[in-house]
Every structure is written in structure tokens, then in C-alpha cells.
N, C-alpha and C positions, 0 to 999 in steps of 0.2 A: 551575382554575388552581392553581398549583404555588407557595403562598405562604411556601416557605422557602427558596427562593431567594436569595442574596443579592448582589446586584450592587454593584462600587464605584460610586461617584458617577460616575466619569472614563466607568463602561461605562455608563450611566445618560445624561451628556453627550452621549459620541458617539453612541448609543442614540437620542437624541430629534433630533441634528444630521442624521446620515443617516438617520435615520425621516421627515423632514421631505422632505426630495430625493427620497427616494423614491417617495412620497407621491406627489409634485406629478407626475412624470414618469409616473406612473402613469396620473395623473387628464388628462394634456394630450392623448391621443387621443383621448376622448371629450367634450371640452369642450364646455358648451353641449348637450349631446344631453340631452333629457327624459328621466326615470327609466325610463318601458316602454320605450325604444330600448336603451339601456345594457343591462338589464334581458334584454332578448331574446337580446342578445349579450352577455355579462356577462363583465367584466374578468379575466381570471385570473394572467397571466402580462405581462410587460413588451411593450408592444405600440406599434410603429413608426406614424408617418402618423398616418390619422385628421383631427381639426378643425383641426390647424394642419400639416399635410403635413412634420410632422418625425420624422428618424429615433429610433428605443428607445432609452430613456435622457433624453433630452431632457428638462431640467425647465424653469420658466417664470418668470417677472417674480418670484415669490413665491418662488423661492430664488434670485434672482441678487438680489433684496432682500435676505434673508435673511444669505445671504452678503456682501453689501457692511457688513450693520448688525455681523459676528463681527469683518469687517476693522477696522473701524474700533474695537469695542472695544480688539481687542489692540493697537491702535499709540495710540491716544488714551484710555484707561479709559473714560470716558463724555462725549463731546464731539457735541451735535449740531450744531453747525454742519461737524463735518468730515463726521458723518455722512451729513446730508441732502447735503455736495457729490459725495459717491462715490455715492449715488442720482442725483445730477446725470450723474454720468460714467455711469454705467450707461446711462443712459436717451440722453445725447448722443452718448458715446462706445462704449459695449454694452462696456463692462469687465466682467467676470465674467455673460459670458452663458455659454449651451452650445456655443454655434458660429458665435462675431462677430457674431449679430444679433439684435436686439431686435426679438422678434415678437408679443409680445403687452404689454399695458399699461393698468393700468383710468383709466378716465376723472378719477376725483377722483385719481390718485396723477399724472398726468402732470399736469394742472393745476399740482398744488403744486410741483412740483419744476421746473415753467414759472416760476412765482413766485420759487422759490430760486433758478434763474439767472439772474432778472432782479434779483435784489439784495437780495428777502427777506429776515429773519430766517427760519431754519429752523423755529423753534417756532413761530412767525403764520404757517407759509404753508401749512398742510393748512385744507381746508375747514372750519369750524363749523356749517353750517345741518344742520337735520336729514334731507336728501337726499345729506348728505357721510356716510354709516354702512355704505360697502360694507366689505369684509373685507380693504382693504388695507393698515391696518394690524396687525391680529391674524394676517395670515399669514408676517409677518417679525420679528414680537417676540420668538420665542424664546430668540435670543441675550441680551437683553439681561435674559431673565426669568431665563435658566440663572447669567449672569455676579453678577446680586446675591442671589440665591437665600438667600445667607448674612445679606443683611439683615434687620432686624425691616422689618414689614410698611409701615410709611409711609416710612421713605425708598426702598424697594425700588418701591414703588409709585408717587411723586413721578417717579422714572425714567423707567417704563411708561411713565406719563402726557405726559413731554415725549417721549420717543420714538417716541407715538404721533401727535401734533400735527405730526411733518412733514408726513402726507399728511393725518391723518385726524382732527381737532383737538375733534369734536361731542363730550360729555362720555359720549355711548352707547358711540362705539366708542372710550374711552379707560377706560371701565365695563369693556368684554368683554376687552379686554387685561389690566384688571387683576385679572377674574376665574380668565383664562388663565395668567396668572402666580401667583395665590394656590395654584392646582390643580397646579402645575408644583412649586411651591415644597415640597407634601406629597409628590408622587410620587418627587421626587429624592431626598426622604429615605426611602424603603421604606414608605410606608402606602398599606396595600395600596386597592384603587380607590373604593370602595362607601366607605369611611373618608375617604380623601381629598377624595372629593364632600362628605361632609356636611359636613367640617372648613373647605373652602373655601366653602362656606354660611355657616355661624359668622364665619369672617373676612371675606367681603365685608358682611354686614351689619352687624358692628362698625364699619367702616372709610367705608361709604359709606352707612350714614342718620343722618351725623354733620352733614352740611351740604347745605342746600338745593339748590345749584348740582347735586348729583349725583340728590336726590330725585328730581325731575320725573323724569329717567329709570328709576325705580324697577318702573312697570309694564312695562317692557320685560323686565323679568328674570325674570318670575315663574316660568316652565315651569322656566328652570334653579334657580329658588329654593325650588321646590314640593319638592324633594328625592327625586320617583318618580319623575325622566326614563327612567331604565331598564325603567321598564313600561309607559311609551309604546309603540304599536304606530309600526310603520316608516311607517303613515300619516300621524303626526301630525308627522314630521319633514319639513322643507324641506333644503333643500338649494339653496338661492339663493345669492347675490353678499353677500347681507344681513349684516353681521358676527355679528347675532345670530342667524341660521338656523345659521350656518359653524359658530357657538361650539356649539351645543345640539347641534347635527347629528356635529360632532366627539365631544364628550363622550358621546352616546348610543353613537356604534359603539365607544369603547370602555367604556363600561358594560355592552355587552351582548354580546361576543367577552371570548377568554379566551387570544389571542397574536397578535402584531405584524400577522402575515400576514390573517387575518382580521381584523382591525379596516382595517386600509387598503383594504382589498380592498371590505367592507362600505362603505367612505365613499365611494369612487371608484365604487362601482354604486348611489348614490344616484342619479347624473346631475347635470344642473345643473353649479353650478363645481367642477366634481371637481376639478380638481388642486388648489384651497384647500382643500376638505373632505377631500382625502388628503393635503396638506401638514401642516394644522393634529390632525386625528385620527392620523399618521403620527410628526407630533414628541411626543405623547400618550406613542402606544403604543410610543415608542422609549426616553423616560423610563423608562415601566414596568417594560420588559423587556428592554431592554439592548441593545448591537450585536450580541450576536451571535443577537440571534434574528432580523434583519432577513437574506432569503433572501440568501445570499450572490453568487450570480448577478444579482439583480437591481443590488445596487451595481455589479457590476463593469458592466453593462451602461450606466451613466448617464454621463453624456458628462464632460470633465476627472476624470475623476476623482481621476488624479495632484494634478492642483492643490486640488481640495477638500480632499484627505485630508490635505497640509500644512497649510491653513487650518483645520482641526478639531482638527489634535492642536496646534497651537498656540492653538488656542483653550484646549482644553481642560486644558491646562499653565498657562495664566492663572487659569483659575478653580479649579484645582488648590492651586494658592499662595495663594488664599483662603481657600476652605470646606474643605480640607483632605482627606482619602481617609475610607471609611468600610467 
């Protein structure tokens, strides 16, 4: 890798925005298919059909999350109750899908937002128990990791934390967001990956063996705390629904590729929930390496795209007026 590169922040933003979409859309025709299936047939290029019979480009629940969570930054700064309602209209009314309809949706995330239109508070109505740990919230956090980026680590984090509690409230997967965010917060600023790893080591352990509430979840993290995840063989990775497979599984493909196109590619021929492990490893390696190393065909290929791309530079104009250009 070519570590003298220098990307602005805003290429770095839209870099992990559409690394994210990309990602997902990649990963949505093989959904569900086991690693040897994937594997035999192995992802290369933007590919139509498949597990949910939708055309190329198409992304899934995990960017029309995603994107409902940028909207609602830019028009309310940080408001969960408007957020979790535009998760509401997504899922009732399929506002920012790819093509009017909501086709896919994980179990713990329509629960909560069941609970939200029935008159929930948005922060009490994600799951707590710990069978509520799938990756639906760690595949729509990136907005909200990019827009406080600028903050020191516990109010940046306190965010995560309630942004993650609309779907997904158990303090595991409100850990893996805010490890995903500590990791996001060193790549935006140019340390390069291998550094970044160990420094979001240092800072989740500062931050979360400060109070018991977060301990007990302590041995869940170990593989991404051991600090060798990169010389893990591709056997020891999962690739399941699990937030903590998603988190370790993302981070591995790009620990171990050296640009945008092979790391997404890697996470998506894992198998399993590809398009979360190409979402979440996609908005990684978009951080990294900027938008324009995201293949230029494959954007044009992903459905709205007109309307994403207002939604991203206005996003990215907000958080601009923040942390400033670099």
C-alpha cells in the first residue's frame, strides 16, 4: 500500500459513505449462500438476481438504514427519536429503499421499530437480552461515527451508544459500534491501518474496563483485542449475522488487502451476510482510501444514485463545518 497518499477528510467521508452501498449491493446476491458456494463462484464484478431476485446495484436494509441515520443527522444534529421514526417510515413506508420496496429486514431490527410505532421511546426499544447481538446495528452506524469523529472519545461514544439502542440496546453490540467508531475515528485522520488497529486497542480498553456494566462483555472481544487478527488464517473467521463475526470479519479483510476493491470483494466471498460484511468492511476501506478508489462503474451501477449523491455531499458539508478539511 501506498502510504503517502493524502486524502482530504470530505474524500475520506464520501470514501466510507459510498464504500458502504457498495459493499452491501455487492454482498445482496449472494446472501445466505455458505463460504464453498460463494467461493466456487466468487464475486467479482456488480452482479444482478441471486438470493433476493433483485437487479445490480440494488443495496439492502443496511444502507437504506444507513442512509435514513445521514438524513436525519443533517436535518436534526443528533436526535433519536426522529431518527428511529424515519427507520419507522422506512420499514412502513420503504422511504429510501432502491426500488419502493422493502425486501429484506433482520428480525431484532423490525421488532424495535414495531415497538417505535407503537409509541416507544426510541432508545428502550432495541432488544437487550443477549440473542439481541445481530449486526443491525453496527451496519448503519457509520454516519453517525463520521459526523462526531471530531469529538474526544466519551461524548463521541455516549452517541454510538444511544444510536445503537434503537434496534440493538445489549451492551455487546453497543461495544462493537463503539469499537467501529474508535477505528473509523483514526482512519479519517490518515493512520495508516496496522496503527490504527492497535490505537483503537488502547482506546476501547481505556474507555470500557472502566465499568462493570461493559466488563461482562469483555470476553467477547478478545480475537479483535489479541491485536494479531491479521494473521488469522481466513479459517478462523466467521462471517455470520453475529455483530461480533461482522466487526472481526470486516476488520480482518481490510487488515489483510491493500485497496478498496479487494477488501470488499474479500468480505463479500466470505459468504454468510455478505452484504453486512461488504457494508461494514466497504465503509472501512472507503475511510482508508478515499472515493475515488471505489471502481467507478460499480457506483454508477447502484440504484438512486442521483439521490444518494445529494444526500452524501450534504452530508458531508455538515461534517465539513465541523472537523474542518485536512
Amino acid at each position: 500500500m501506498n502510504t503517502t497518499v493524502v486524502f482530504s477528510q470530505r474524500d475520506r467521508i464520501l470514501g466510507g459513505l459510498w464504500g458502504s452501498l457498495v459493499g452491501d449491493a455487492l454482498g445482496v446476491p449472494v446472501e445466505f449462500k455458505d463460504r464453498a458456494t460463494v467461493q466456487a463462484d466468487p464475486v467479482r464484478e456488480m452482479r444482478g438476481f441471486g438470493s433476493h431476485r433483485q437487479p445490480a446495484g440494488t443495496w439492502s436494509d443496511d444502507s437504506s438504514l444507513l442512509l435514513c441515520s445521514a438524513e436525519s443527522l443533517i436535518h436534526h444534529e443528533f436526535n433519536t427519536e426522529d431518527m428511529g421514526k424515519r427507520f419507522v417510515r422506512w420499514h412502513q413506508e420503504e422511504i429510501w429503499t432502491p426500488h419502493g420496496k422493502v425486501f429484506d429486514v433482520g428480525v431484532s431490527t423490525a421488532r424495535a421499530l414495531g415497538r417505535i410505532a407503537s409509541g416507544m421511546r426510541a432508545e428502550v426499544a432495541g432488544g437487550d437480552d443477549q440473542f439481541s447481538n445481530g449486526n443491525g446495528s453496527l451496519m448503519r452506524i457509520l454516519p453517525v461515527a463520521l459526523r462526531f469523529a471530531h469529538l474526544p472519545p466519551k461524548p463521541a461514544l455516549e452517541k454510538i451508544h444511544r444510536a445503537s439502542a434503537l434496534t440493538h440496546r445489549h451492551p455487546r453490540s453497543q461495544m462493537a459500534c463503539g469499537f467501529f467508531t474508535l477505528l473509523v475515528r483514526e482512519l479519517i485522520n490518515g493512520k495508516i491501518i496496522p496503527d490504527a488497529y492497535q490505537q483503537t486497542i488502547i482506546a476501547f480498553r481505556a474507555f470500557y474496563e472502566s465499568e462493570a456494566w461493559w466488563s461482562a462483555e469483555w470476553d467477547y472481544f478478545q480475537m479483535l483485542l489479541a491485536g494479531d487478527l491479521a494473521r488469522r488464517p481466513e479459517s478462523d473467521i466467521d462471517s455470520s449475522g453475529y455483530v461480533i463475526h461482522t466487526l472481526a470479519a470486516s476488520l480482518w479483510c481490510l487488515l489483510t488487502t491493500e485497496n478498496y476493491r479487494d477488501c470488499v470483494l474479500k468480505a463479500v466471498n466470505l459468504g454468510g451476510d455478505t452484504d453486512t460484511t461488504g457494508c461494514v468492511a466497504g465503509g472501512l476501506a472507503g475511510v482508508v482510501y478515499g472515493l475515488t478508489s471505489i471502481p467507478a462503474d460499480w457506483i454508477q451501477q447502484l440504484a438512486r444514485k442521483g439521490d444518494v449523491d445529494c444526500l452524501f455531499h450534504d452530508f458531508a458539508d455538515l461534517c465539513e463545518s465541523t472537523i474542518g478539511t485536512k
